[in-house]
TORVEX-500774 format. One record per residue (C-alpha): residue number from 1; chain; z, x, y. Coordinates in Angstrom, 2 decimals. Layout:
BEGIN
LOTI | pos | unit | zz | xx | yy
LOTI | NUM | A | Z | X | Y $
...
***
This chain:
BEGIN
LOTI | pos | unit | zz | xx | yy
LOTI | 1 | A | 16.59 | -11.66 | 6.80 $
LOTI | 2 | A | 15.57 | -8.70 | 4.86 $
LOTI | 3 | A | 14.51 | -8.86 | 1.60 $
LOTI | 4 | A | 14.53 | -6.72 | -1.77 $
LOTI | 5 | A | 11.39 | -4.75 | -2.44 $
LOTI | 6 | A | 10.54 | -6.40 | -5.98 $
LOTI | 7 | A | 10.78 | -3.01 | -8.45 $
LOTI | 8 | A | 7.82 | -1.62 | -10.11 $
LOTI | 9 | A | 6.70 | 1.07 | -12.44 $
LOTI | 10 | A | 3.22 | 1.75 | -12.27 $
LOTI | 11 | A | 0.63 | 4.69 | -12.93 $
LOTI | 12 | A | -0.96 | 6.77 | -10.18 $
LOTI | 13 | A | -4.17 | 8.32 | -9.84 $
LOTI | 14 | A | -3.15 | 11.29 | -12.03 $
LOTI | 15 | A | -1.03 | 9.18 | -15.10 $
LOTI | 16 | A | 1.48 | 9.99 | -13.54 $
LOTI | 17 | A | 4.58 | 7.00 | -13.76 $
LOTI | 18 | A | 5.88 | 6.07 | -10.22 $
LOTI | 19 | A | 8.63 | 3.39 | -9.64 $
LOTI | 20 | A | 10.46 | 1.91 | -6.61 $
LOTI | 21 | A | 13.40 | 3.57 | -6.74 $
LOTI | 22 | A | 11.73 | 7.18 | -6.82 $
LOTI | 23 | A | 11.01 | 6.54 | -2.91 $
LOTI | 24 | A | 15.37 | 5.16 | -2.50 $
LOTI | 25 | A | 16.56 | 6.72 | 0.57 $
LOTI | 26 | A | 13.12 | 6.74 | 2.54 $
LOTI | 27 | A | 11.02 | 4.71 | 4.59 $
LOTI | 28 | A | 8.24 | 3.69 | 2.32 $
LOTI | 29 | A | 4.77 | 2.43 | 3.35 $
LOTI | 30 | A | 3.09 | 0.10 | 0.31 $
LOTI | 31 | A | -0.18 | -1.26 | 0.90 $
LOTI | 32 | A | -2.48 | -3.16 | -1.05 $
LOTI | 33 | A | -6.03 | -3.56 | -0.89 $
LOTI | 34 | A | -8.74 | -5.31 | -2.94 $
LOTI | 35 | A | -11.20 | -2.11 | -4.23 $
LOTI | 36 | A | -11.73 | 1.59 | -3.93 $
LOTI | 37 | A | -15.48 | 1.03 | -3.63 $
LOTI | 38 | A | -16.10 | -1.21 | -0.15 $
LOTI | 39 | A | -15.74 | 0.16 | 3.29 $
LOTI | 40 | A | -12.54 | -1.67 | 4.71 $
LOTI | 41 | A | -10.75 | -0.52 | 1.76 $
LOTI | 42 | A | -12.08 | 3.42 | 2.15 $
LOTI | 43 | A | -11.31 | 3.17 | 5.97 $
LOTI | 44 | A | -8.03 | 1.53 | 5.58 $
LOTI | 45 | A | -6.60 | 4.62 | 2.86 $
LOTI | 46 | A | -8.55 | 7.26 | 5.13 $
LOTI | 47 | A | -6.81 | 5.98 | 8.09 $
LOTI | 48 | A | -3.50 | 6.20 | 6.24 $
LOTI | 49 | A | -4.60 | 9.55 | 5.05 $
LOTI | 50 | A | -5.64 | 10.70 | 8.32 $
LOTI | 51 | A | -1.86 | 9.47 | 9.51 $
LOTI | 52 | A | -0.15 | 10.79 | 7.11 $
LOTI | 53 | A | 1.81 | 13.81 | 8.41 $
LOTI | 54 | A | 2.49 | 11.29 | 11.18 $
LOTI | 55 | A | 4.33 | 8.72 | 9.27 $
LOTI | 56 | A | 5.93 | 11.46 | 7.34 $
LOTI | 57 | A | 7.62 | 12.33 | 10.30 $
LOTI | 58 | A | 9.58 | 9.12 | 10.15 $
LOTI | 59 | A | 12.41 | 10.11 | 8.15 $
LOTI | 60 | A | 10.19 | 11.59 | 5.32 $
LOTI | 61 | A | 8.12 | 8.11 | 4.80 $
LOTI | 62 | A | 6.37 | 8.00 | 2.13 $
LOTI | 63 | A | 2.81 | 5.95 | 1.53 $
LOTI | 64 | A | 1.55 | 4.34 | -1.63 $
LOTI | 65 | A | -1.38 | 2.90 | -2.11 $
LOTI | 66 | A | -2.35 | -0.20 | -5.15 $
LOTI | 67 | A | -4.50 | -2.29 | -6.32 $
LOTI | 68 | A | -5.95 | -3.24 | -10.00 $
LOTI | 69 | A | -8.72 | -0.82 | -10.54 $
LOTI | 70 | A | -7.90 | 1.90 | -13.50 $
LOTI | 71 | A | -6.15 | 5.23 | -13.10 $
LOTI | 72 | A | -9.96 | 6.55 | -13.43 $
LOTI | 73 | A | -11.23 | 5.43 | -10.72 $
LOTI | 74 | A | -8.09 | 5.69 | -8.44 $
LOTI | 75 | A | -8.69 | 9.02 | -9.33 $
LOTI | 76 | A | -12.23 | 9.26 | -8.31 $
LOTI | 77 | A | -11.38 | 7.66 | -4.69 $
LOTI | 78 | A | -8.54 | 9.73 | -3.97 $
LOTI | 79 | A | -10.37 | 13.14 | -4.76 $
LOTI | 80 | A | -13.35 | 11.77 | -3.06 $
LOTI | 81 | A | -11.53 | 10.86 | -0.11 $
LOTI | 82 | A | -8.86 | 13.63 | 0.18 $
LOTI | 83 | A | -5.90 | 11.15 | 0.08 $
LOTI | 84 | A | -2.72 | 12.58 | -0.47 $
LOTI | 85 | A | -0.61 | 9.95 | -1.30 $
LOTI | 86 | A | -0.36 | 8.19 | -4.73 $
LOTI | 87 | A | -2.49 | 5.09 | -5.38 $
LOTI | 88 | A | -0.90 | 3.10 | -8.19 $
LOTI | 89 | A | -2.82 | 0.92 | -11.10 $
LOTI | 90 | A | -2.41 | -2.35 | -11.15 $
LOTI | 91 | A | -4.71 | -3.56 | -13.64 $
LOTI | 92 | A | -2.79 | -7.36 | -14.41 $
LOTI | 93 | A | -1.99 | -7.79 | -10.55 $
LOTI | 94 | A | 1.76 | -8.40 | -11.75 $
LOTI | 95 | A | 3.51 | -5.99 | -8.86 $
LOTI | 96 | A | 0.41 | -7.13 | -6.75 $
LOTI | 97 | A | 2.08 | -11.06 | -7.45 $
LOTI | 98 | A | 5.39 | -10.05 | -7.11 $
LOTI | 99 | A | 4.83 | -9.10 | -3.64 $
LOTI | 100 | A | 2.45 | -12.15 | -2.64 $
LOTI | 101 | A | -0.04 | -9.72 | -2.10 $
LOTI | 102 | A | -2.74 | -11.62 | -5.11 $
LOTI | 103 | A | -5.14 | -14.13 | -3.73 $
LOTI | 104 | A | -5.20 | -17.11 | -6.26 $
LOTI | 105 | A | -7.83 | -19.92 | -4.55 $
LOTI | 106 | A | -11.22 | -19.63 | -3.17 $
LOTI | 107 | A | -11.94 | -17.51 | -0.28 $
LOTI | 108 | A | -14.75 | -17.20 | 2.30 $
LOTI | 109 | A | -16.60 | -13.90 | 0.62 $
LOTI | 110 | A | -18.56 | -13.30 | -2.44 $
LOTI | 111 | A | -17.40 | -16.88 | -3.67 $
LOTI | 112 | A | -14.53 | -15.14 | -5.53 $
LOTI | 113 | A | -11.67 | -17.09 | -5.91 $
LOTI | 114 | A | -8.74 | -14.59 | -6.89 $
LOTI | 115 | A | -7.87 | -10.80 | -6.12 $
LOTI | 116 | A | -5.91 | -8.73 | -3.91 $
LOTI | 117 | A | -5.24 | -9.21 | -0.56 $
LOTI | 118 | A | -5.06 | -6.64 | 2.08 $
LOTI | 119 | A | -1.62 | -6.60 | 2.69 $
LOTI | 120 | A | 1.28 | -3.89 | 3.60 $
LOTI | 121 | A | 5.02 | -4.01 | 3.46 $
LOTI | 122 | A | 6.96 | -1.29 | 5.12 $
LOTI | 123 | A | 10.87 | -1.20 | 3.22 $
LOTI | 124 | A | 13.20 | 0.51 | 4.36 $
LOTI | 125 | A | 15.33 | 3.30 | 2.69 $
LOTI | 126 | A | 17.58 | 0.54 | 1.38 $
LOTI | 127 | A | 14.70 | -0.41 | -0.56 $
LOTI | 128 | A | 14.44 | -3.92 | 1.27 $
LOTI | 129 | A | 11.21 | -5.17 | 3.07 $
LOTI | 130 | A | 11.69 | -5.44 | 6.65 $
LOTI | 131 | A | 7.55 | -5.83 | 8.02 $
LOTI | 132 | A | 5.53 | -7.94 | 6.44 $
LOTI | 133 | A | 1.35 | -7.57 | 7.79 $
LOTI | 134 | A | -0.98 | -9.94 | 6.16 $
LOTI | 135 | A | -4.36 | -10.10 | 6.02 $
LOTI | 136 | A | -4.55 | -6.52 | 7.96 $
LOTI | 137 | A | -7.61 | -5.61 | 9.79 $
LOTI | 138 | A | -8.14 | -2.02 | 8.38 $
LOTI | 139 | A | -9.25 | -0.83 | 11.92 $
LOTI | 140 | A | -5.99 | -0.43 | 14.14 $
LOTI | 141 | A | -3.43 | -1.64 | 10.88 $
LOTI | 142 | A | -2.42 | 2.23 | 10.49 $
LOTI | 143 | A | -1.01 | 2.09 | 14.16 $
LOTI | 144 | A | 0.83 | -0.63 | 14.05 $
LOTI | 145 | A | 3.00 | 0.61 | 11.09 $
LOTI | 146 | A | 3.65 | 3.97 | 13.12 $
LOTI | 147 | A | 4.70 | 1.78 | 15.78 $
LOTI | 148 | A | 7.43 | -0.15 | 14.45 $
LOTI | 149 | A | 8.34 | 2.98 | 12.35 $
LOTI | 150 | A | 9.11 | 4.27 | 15.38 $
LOTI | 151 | A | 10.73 | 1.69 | 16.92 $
LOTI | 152 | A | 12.73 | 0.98 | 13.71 $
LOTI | 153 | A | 13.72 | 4.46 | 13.78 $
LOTI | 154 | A | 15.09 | 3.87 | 17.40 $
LOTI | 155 | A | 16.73 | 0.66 | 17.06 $
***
């Protein structure tokens, strides 16, 4: 059973305020990811950057990007890295919760024992979540959302 998107209203890279129901009547691509600064994270928003005219061709899908870090430095990765896309600030984790995308327990790295996980959630122009990927590997994720865009497209 599909589920609703839980709303938001969050800044991107450029202070600029972008909510949930800017993106109504597309496909929309959110994925969340623990820091602009590591190399999983960098290859996982190139690789959506790199795709990008690609999974625009789905019915004018869009692709956001969040995590906690400040609009600052969202704004230093995404000029660095040429992304084209927004990445939203999500500096008390609160939309990052509200999609059970925020890590609360230990994990196996750095002995932290909160933070985002790398997780994406493709909704659909209804604004309801219908493909959940958790834990992504940041390596061959990008393809598998193209995939079932394109095979949600078709169905």
């Amino acid at each position: 059973m599909k589920k609703l998107a839980p709303d938001f209203s969050l800044q991107d890279q450029d202070g600029t305020m972008r909510r949930l129901s800017d993106y109504q009547g597309k496909w929309l691509v959110i994925f969340f990811y623990p820091n602009d600064r590591t190399l999983n994270c960098t290859r996982e928003a190139c690789k959506f950057r790199d795709e990008y005219r690609v999974i625009q061709q789905f019915g004018g899908a869009e692709v956001i990007g969040i995590n906690k870090a400040s609009v600052d430095v969202h704004k230093k990765f995404t000029l660095r890295h040429k992304l084209q896309f927004p990445v939203l600030s999500d500096p008390k984790h609160l939309v990052t919760q509200a999609f059970g995308a925020w890590r609360q327990g230990p994990v196996k790295w750095y002995g932290q024992a909160f933070g985002t996980r790398r997780h994406t959630y493709l909704i659909d122009p209804d604004g309801k979540i219908v493909k959940e990927y958790l834990n992504v590997d940041p390596t061959n994720h990008v393809m598998q959302v193209i995939s079932d865009l394109q095979a949600l497209q078709t169905s």
